[in-house]
C-alpha positions in Angstrom: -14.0 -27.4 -2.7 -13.2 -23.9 -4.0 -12.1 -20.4 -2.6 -14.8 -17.9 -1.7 -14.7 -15.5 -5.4 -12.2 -12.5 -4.5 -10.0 -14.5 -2.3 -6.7 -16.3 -2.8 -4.4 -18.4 -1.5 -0.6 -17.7 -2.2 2.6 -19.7 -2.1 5.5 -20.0 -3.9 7.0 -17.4 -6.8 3.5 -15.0 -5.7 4.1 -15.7 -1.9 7.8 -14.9 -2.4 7.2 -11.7 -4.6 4.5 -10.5 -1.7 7.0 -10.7 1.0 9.2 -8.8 -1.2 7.2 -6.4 -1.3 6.0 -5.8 2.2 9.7 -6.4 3.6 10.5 -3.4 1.3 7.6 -1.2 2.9 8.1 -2.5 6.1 11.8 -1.0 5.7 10.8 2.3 4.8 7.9 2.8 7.2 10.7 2.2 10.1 13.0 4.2 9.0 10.4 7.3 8.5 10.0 6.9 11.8 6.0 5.4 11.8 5.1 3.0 14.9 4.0 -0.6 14.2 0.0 -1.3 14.8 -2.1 -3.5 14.6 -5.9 -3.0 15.0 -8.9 -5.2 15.1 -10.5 -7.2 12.2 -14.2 -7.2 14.3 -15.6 -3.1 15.1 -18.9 -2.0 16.1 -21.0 -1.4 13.3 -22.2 1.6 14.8 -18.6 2.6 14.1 -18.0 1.9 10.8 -21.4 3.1 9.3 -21.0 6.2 11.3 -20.9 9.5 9.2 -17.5 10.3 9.4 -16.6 6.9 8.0 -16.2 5.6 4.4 -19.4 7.3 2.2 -22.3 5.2 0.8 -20.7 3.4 -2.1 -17.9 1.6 0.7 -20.7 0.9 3.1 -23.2 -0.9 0.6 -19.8 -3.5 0.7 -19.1 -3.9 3.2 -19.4 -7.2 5.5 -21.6 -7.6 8.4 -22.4 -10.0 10.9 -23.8 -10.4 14.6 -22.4 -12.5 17.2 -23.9 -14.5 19.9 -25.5 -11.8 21.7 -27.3 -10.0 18.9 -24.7 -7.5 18.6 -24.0 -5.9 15.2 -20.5 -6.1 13.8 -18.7 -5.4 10.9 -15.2 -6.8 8.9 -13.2 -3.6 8.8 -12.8 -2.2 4.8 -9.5 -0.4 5.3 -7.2 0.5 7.7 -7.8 4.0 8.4 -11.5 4.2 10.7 -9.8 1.2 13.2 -6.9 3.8 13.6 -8.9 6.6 13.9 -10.5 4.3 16.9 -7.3 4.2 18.4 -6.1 7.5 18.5 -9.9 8.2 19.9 -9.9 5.3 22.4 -6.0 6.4 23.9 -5.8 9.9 24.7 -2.5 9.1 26.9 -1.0 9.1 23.2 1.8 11.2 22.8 1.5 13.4 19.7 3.2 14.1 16.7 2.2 10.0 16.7 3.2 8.0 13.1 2.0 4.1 12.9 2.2 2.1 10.1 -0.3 -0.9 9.6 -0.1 -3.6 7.4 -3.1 -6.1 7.5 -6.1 -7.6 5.6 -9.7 -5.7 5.3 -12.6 -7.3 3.3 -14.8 -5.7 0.7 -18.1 -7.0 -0.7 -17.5 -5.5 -4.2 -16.9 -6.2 -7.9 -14.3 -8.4 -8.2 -11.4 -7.4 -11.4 -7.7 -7.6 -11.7 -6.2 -5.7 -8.8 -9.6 -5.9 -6.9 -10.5 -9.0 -4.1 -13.0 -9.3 -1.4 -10.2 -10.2 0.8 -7.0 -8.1 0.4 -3.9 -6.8 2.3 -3.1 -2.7 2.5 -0.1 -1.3 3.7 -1.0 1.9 5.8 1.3 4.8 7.0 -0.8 7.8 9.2 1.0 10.7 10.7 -1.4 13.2 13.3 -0.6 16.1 15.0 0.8 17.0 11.6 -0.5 20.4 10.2 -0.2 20.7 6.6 1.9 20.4 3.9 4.8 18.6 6.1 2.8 15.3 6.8 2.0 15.2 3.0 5.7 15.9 1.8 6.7 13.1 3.9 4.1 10.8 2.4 4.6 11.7 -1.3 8.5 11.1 -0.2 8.0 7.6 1.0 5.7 6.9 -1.6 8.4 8.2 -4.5 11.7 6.0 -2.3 9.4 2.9 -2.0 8.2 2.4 -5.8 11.9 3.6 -6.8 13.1 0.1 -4.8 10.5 -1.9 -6.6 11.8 -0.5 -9.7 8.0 0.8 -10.9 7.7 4.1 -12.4 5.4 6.2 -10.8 3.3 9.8 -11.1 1.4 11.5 -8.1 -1.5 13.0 -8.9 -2.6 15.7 -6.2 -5.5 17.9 -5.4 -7.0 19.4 -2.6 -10.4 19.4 -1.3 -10.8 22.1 0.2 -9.8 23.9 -2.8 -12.0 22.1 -5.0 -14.8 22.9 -2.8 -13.9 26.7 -3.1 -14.0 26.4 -6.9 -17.7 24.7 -6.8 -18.6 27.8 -4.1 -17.5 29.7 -7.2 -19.4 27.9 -9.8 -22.4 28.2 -8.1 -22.6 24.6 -6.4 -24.6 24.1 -3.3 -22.3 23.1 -0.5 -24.6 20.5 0.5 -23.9 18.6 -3.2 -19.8 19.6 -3.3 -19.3 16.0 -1.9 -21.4 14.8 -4.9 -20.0 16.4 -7.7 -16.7 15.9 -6.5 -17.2 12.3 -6.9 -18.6 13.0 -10.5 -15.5 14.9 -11.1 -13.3 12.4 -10.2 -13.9 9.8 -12.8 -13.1 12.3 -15.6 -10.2 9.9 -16.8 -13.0 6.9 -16.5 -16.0 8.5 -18.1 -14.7 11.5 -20.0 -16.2 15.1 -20.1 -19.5 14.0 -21.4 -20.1 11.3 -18.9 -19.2 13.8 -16.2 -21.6 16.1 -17.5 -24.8 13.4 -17.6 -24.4 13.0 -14.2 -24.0 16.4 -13.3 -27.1 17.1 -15.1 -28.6 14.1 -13.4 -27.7 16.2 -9.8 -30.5 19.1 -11.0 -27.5 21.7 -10.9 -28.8 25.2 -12.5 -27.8 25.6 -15.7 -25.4 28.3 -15.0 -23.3 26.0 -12.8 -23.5 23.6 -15.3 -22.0 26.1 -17.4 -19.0 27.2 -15.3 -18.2 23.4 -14.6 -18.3 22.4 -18.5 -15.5 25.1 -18.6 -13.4 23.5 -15.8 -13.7 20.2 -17.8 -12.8 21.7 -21.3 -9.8 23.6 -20.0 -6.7 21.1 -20.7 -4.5 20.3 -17.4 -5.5 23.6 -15.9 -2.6 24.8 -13.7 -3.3 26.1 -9.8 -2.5 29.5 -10.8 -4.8 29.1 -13.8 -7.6 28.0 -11.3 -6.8 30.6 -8.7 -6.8 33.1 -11.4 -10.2 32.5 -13.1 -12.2 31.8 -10.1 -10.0 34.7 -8.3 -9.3 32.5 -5.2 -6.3 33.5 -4.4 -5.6 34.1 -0.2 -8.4 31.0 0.2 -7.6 28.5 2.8 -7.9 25.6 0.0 -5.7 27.6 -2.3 -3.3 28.7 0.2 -2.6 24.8 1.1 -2.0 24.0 -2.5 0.1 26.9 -3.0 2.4 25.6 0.1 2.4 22.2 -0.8 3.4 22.7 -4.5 6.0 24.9 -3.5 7.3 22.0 -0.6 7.0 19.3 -3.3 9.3 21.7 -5.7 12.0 22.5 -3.6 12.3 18.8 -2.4 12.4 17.8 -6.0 9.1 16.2 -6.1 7.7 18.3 -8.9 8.4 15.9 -11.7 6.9 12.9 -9.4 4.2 15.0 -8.4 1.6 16.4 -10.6 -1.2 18.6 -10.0 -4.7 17.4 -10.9 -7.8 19.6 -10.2 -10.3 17.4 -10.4 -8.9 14.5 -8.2 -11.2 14.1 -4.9 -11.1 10.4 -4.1 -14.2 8.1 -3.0 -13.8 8.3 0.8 -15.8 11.4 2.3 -13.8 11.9 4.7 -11.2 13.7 3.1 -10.2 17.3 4.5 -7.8 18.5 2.6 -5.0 17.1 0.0 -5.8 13.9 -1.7 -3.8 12.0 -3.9 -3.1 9.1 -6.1 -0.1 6.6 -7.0 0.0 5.6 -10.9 2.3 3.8 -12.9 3.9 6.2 -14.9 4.3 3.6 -17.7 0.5 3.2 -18.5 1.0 -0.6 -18.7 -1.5 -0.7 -15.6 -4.6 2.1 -15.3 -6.0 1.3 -12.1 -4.1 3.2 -8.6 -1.3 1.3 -7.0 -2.0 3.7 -3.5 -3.6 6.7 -2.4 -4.7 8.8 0.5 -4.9 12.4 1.5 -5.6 14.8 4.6 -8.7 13.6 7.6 -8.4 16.1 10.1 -12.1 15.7 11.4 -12.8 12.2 12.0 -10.7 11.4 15.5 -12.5 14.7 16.8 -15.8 13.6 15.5 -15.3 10.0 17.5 -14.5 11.4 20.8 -17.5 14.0 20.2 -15.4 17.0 20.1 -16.4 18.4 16.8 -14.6 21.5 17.8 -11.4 20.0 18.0 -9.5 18.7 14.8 -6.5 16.2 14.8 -4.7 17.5 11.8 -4.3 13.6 10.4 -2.8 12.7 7.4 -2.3 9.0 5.3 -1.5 6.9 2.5 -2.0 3.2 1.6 -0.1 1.2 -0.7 -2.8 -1.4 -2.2 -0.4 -4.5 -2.3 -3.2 -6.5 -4.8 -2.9 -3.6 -7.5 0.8 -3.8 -6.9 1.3 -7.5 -7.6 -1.3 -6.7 -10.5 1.4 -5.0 -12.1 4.5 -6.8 -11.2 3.0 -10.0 -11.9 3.5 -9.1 -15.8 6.8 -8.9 -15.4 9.1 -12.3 -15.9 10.5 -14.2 -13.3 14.1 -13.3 -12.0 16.3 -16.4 -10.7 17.3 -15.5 -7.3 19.0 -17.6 -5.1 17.3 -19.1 -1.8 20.1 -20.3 0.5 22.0 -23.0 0.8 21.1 -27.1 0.8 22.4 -30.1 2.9 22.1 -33.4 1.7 22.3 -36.3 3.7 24.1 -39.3 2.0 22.7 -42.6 3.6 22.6 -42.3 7.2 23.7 -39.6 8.1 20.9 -37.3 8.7 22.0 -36.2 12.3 24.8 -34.7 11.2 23.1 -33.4 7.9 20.4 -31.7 10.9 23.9 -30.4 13.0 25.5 -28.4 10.4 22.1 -27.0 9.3 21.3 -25.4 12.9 24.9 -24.2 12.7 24.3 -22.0 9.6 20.6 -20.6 10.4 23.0 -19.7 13.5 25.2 -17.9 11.4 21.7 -16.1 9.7 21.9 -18.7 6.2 18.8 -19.6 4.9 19.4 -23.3 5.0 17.2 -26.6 3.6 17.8 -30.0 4.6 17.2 -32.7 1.7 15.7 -36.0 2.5 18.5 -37.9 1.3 16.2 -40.3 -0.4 16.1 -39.1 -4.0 18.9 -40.3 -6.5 22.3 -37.1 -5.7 21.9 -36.3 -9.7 18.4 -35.5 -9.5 18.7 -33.8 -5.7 21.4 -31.7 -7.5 19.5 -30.8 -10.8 16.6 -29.5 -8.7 18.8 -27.0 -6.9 19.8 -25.4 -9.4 16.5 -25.3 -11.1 15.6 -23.6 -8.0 18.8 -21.0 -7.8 20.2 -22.4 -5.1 24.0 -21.8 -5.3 25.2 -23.6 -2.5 25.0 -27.3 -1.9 26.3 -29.1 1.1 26.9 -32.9 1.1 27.6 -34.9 4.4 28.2 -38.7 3.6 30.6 -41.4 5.3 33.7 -39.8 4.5 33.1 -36.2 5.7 31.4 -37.4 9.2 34.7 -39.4 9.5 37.0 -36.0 8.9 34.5 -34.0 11.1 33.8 -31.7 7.8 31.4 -31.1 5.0 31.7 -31.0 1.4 30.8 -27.7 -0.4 29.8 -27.8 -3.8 29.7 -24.6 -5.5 26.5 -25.0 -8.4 27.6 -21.8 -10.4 31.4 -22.4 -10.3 31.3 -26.2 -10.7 33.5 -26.8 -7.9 33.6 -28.4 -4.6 36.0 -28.5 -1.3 35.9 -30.4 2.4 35.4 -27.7 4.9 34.9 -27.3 8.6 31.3 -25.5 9.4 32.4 -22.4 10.3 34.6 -22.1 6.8 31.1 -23.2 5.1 29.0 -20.8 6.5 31.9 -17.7 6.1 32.0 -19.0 2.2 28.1 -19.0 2.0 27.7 -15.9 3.7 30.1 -14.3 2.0 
């Protein structure tokens, strides 16, 4: 008996770090003010191998199946199509409209360290929000929420639009933009000259080839740099970055947030911004979280292509997170409190548990049947700090004997003194 390759069960230390984790995001989501959602695991296949969805390389994995009936299904591969389905499905919703999601999708790809067939993403999607404000927002709980897991982290940020204005320059087709984008983005992967087979592999002219070999050779080319040498200056695309960088500066974002040109991200549905969570520390290469600007794809689903729903996302990928903080060591923390039961006395033991979880104290009731020495060296292995024991004597006084693991001590107390202690 084994586990399917890419999937994994967790409990214990993992499980507890996991929780952690999503508790923290959970947190912020609420108090940005995003809506709780959950979508289906089962869509229409039709749906998510439509145009507007993920691109090629995220439909060759992912998982399909047919029911009963004949009808073609798919395992949803992220987060963002089903809500786009939502939004579609309920035009009753009341926009601005922010959700957050958190939830499993399944991938048929490669499987690495940080990547699973079967893994959790944590989703936040604001529409009805032109840009840059929706982004802002994001890059802001994106900064707050790796600052409370105590990860360093750099942004990186482009815009698609823009980098479709500087192809239109370089003499690109707009029918291969999409293409080279993607070539583009695995500059940090590949390097220049990997870049550059592929774009020769595209049958670009040699001219364009030319122009882009400049892009690549020009070191962390600046927006104004760009906008400069490929005079796009008063472009949509370049008049979004300009707005945005100047939002992320005066929020003080700009150390957080870094400006990369040739950033495009897999997904074709991008619009707009796109960006791209890494840890700052360079002890872990691969993206903790990303996302970016879809304003076309709700429109496209109700078959309104006139109409956009400026939409904008990010997704923290939880795996790649763990990934990271799984190098770090383990940190005693304690877990509550722990009754004992001293012969027969397990009713009472039972009692005085429900009494604290009343009171909100994460409470554990032993057996009673292990030797007290061993019961006690095993909760403090654990961290636990507070140990109640409930034997002949204290069910006589109506009380309970709190033993203290850190300060070696112990008292009789009522319940209610116990839990005030604990809690305390």
């Amino acid at each position: 008996m084994q586990n399917v390759k890419g999937t994994y069960d967790y409990f214990g230390r993992e499980q507890a770090i996991r929780q952690k984790v999503r508790s923290t995001l959970t947190e912020l989501f609420e108090v940005y003010d995003f809506e709780a959602m959950d979508t289906t695991l089962l869509n229409e296949l039709e749906l998510l191998t439509s145009k507007y969805a993920g691109g090629d390389e995220i439909l060759r994995e992912m998982y399909q199946l047919t029911d009963q009936r004949g009808r073609q299904l798919g395992l949803r591969y992220d987060l963002t199509i089903p809500f786009a389905k939502v939004i579609a499905l309920n035009p009753g919703i009341e926009l601005p409209y922010k959700r957050y999601e958190i939830g499993k999708v399944f991938r048929d790809g490669p499987v690495k360290k940080g990547r699973l067939r079967e893994f959790l993403q944590c989703d936040a999607d604001m529409v009805g929000f032109p840009g840059p404000q929706g982004e802002a927002e994001l890059m802001m709980l994106a900064a707050e929420a790796f600052r409370r897991l105590e990860i360093p982290i750099v942004v990186k940020w482009n815009n698609r639009r823009f980098l479709g204005e500087i192809l239109e320059a370089a003499g690109v087709p707009p029918e291969q933009h999409l293409s080279v984008m993607l070539s583009l983005d695995k500059l940090a992967k590949i390097g220049s000259s990997g870049v550059l087979a592929e774009l020769y592999e595209k049958g670009l002219t040699p001219a364009a080839i030319g122009t882009l070999k400049e892009l690549l050779d020009m070191e962390t080319p600046s927006f104004e740099e760009l906008a400069d040498k490929y005079r796009l200056a008063g472009q949509p695309g370049a008049l979004e970055v300009l707005a945005l960088q100047q939002l992320i500066a005066e929020i003080g974002l700009a150390g957080t947030c870094v400006f990369d040109p040739y950033l495009s991200r897999g997904l074709s549905f991008y619009t707009g911004t796109v960006y791209e969570i890494f840890d700052a520390s360079g002890v872990y290469s691969s993206s903790l979280g990303g996302g970016g600007r879809y304003d076309a794809i709700i429109g496209k689903l109700v078959g309104r292509d006139d109409i956009e729903y400026p939409t904008v996302g990010i997704s923290f990928g939880m795996e790649s997170i763990m990934a990271l903080l799984g190098e770090r060591p383990a940190r005693e923390e304690t877990s509550g409190v722990l009754v004992i039961p001293i012969g027969e006395y397990l009713p009472q033991a039972l009692t005085a548990a429900a009494a604290l979880r009343a009171a909100g104290i994460r409470t554990a009731v032993d057996t009673g049947k292990r030797k007290l020495k061993k019961t006690l060296a095993s909760a403090s292995a654990k961290g636990i700090r507070y140990v109640i024991l409930i034997g002949e004597n204290e069910a006589a006084a109506d009380k309970l004997r709190l033993k203290d693991m850190v300060q070696q001590s112990e008292e009789l107390v009522t319940v209610e003194e116990a839990a005030r202690r604990i809690a305390g």
